[in-house]
N, C-alpha and C positions, 0 to 999 in steps of 0.2 A: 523408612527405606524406600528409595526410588525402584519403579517396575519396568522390565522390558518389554517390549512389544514388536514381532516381526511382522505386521500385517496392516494396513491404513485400518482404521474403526469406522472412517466414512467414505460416500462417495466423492462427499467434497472435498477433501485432501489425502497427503499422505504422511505420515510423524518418521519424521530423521530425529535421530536420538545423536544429540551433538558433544555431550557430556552427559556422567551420573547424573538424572535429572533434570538438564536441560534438554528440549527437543523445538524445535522448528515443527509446523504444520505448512505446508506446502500445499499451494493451489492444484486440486486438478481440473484440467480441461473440464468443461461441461456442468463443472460442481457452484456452487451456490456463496462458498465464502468468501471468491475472488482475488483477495488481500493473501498475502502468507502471513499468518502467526506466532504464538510463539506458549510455550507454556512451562514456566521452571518453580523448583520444586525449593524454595527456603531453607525448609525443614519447618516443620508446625505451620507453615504457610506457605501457599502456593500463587502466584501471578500469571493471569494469561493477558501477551500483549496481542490488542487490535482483534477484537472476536468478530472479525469480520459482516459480510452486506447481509444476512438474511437470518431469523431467529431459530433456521431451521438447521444450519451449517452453525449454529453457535451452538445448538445444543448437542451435536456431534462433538463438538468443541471443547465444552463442558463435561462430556462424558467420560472423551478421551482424559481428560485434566484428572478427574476421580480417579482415570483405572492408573493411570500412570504413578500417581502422588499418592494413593491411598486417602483424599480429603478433596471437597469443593475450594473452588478456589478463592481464594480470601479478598483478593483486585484484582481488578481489570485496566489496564491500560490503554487508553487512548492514544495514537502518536500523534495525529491531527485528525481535520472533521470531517475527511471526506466519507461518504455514506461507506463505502466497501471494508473501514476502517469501525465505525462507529454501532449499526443497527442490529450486532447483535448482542449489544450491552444491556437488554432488558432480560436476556435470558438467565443472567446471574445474580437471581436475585437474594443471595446470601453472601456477595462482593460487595466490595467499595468500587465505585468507577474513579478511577484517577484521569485527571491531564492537567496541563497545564494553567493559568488564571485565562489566559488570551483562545488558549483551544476551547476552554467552555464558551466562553463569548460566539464565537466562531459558531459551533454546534448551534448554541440556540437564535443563530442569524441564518446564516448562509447553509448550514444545517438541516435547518426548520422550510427557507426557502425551496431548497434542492427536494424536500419530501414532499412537500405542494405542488412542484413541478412534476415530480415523479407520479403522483396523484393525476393530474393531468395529463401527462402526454404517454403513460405505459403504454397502453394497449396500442398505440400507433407504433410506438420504439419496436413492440413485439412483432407488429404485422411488417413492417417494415423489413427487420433481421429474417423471420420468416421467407419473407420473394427474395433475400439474396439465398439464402441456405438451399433454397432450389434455382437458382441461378445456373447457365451453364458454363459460365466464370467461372474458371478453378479459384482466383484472387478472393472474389466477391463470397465461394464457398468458404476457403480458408476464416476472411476475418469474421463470416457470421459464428463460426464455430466457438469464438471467444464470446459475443458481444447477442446476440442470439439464447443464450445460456442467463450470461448478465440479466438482461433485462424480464424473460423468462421470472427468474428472481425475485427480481424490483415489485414486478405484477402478483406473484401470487403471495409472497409478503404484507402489501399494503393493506391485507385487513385488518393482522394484525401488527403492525408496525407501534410503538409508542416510543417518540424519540426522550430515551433516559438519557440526562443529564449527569457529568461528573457529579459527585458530595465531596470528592477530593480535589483542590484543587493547589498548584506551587508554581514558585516562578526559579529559574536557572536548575535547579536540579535537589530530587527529593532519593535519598537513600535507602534503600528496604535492607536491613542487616537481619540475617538469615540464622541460623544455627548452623546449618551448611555452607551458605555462600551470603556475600553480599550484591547487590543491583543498582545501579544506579539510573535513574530515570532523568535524562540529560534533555535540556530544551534549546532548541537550533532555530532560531525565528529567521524567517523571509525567504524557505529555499524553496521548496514545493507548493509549501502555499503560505501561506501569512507568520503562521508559529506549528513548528513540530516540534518532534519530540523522539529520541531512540532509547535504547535499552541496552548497556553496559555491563557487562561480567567481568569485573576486571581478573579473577582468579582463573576461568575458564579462557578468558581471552575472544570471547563470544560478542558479537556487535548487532542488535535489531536495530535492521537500520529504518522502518517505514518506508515510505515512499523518497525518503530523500536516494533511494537506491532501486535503480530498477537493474537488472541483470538476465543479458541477452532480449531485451525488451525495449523498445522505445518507451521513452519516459514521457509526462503530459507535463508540460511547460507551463501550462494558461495562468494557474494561478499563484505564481509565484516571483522569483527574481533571478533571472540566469545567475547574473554575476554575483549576486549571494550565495545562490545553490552551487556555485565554484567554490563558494571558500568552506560551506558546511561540509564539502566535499575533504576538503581541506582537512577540516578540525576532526572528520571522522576518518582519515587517516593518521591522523595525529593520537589516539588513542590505540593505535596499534593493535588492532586485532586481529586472531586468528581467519574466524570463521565472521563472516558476512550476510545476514538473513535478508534479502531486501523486503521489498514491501512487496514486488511482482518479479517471476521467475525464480530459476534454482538460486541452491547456495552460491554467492563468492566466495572470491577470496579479493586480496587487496589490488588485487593489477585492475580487478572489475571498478575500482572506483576512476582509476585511471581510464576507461575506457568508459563512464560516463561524463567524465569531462571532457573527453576528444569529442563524445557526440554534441556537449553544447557548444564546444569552441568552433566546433565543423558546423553546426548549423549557424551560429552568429555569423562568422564568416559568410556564407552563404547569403545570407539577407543584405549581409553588406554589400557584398558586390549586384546584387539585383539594383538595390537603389542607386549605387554609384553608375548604373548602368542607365538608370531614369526607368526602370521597370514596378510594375505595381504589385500590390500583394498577392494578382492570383498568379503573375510569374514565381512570386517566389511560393506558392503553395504547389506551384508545377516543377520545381527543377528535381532532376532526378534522388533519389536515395544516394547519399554516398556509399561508395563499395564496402567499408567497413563495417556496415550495417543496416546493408538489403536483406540479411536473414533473420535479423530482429523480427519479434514477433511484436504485435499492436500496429504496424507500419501504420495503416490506415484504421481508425484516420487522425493517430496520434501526429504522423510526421509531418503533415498540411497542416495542421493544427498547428501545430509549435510555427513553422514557416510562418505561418500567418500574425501569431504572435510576435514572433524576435521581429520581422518585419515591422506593425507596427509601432512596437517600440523604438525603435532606431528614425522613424520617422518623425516622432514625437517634438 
């Protein structure tokens, strides 16, 4: 029997209880597991997706998982390999880590790269967010508030950090059949980044979407495919669901998928006419925010970022 709870258990998020059983963990500002989550309840088994960037907000994670389900959780879910999604997969360690065949790949590549990197250049990311957070930039205050916190993270992490590896791994989609409910863990290759992955309830009508959904948030472009990430867009309208968990920001609903494809078709657009223009790529990392989505949050320096991207792409 699934438990209620009226109160976050961490600093690092907050648990929406989205059905008996299913619940969303949601980012907060300034907390440590970045990524929004997910934790549902089988029956004799429980699944937490994406235990997000630090071992420290996982074990929040995990806690929360126990009180809610009455039991540790039995997998963890990977949607893809980006670290906010991945590092606090060591915390579980009486789980299975699930993903994909191509997401493990991924992990132990660009993965293993990204923690070498991070190994290297924290403490400057930190000193960095720092002199903006006291900046007399309102802009410069605002983004350090998100990314300030981030990196914060990253740093006091790396000592202990040990990037665990899936021992499960499937290609197109692996079913978890419940006593309560079934899950289905569905794989969407080339949208966000190389191969993801979401999470399915068809009985509740509930969709984890990862990172293929960001919501009220600029999404990060760099490592994936616009025009694929249209069409996963696509397929995850196509399963018709109620409730929308993205990967960053609150819950949706379905008009949110619709309004992350305005932002890629508005930013391609955008770059096209830069180059049609004979303009370079820091024109088009400088053209304004479209009005649809000056109040997103990540603007900087997701929105230069993608710019820069679909830019030179189209140049190609």
């Amino acid at each position: 029997m699934t438990r209620r709870i009226s109160k976050p258990l961490s600093k690092h998020f907050r648990l929406k209880q989205l059905a008996d059983g299913v619940y969303a963990s949601i980012h907060i500002d300034g907390g440590w597991l970045v990524c929004n989550a997910g934790i549902v309840d089988l029956g004799k088994q429980t699944l937490v997706f994406d235990p997000g960037l630090t071992p420290k907000a996982a074990c929040d994670l995990r806690a929360a998982a126990i009180a809610l389900t009455g039991r540790a959780p039995s997998h963890v879910l990977n949607s893809h390999y980006h670290n906010d999604h991945i590092r606090g997969n060591q915390v579980f360690t009486d789980a299975a880590v699930v993903s994909t065949t191509h997401t493990r790949e991924l992990i132990t590549t660009k993965g293993q790269a990204e923690l070498e990197a991070d190994r290297k250049y924290a403490p400057e990311r930190v000193a960095a967010w720092e002199a903006f957070a006291q900046s007399e930039d309102k802009e410069k205050r605002k983004i350090a508030a998100f990314f300030l916190p981030y990196w914060q993270g990253i740093l006091a992490s790396l000592s202990e950090i040990k990037l665990r590896l899936p021992e499960l791994t499937f290609r197109d989609q692996l079913t978890f059949h419940g006593i309560e409910r079934t899950a289905q863990f569905i794989e969407v290759s080339g949208g966000h980044t190389e191969n993801d992955c979401v999470l399915f309830l068809p009985q509740e009508s509930v969709l984890f979407c990862g990172d293929l959904l960001f919501v009220q948030s600029h999404p990060y472009l760099g490592d994936g495919d616009p025009e694929t990430l249209l069409s996963s867009l696509d397929h995850l309208e196509s399963l018709r669901a109620k409730v929308y968990v993205p990967g960053h920001g609150p819950l949706g609903k379905r008009k949110d998928l619709d309004k992350m494809r305005l932002y890629i078709r508005t930013l391609m657009q955008q770059a096209h006419n830069v180059i049609a223009e004979g303009g370079t790529v820091e024109d088009a990392a400088a053209q304004p925010i479209p009005e649809s989505f000056v109040d997103w949050i990540l603007f900087q320096p997701f929105y230069e970022d993608n710019m820069r991207f679909l830019y030179s792409r189209l140049v190609k």
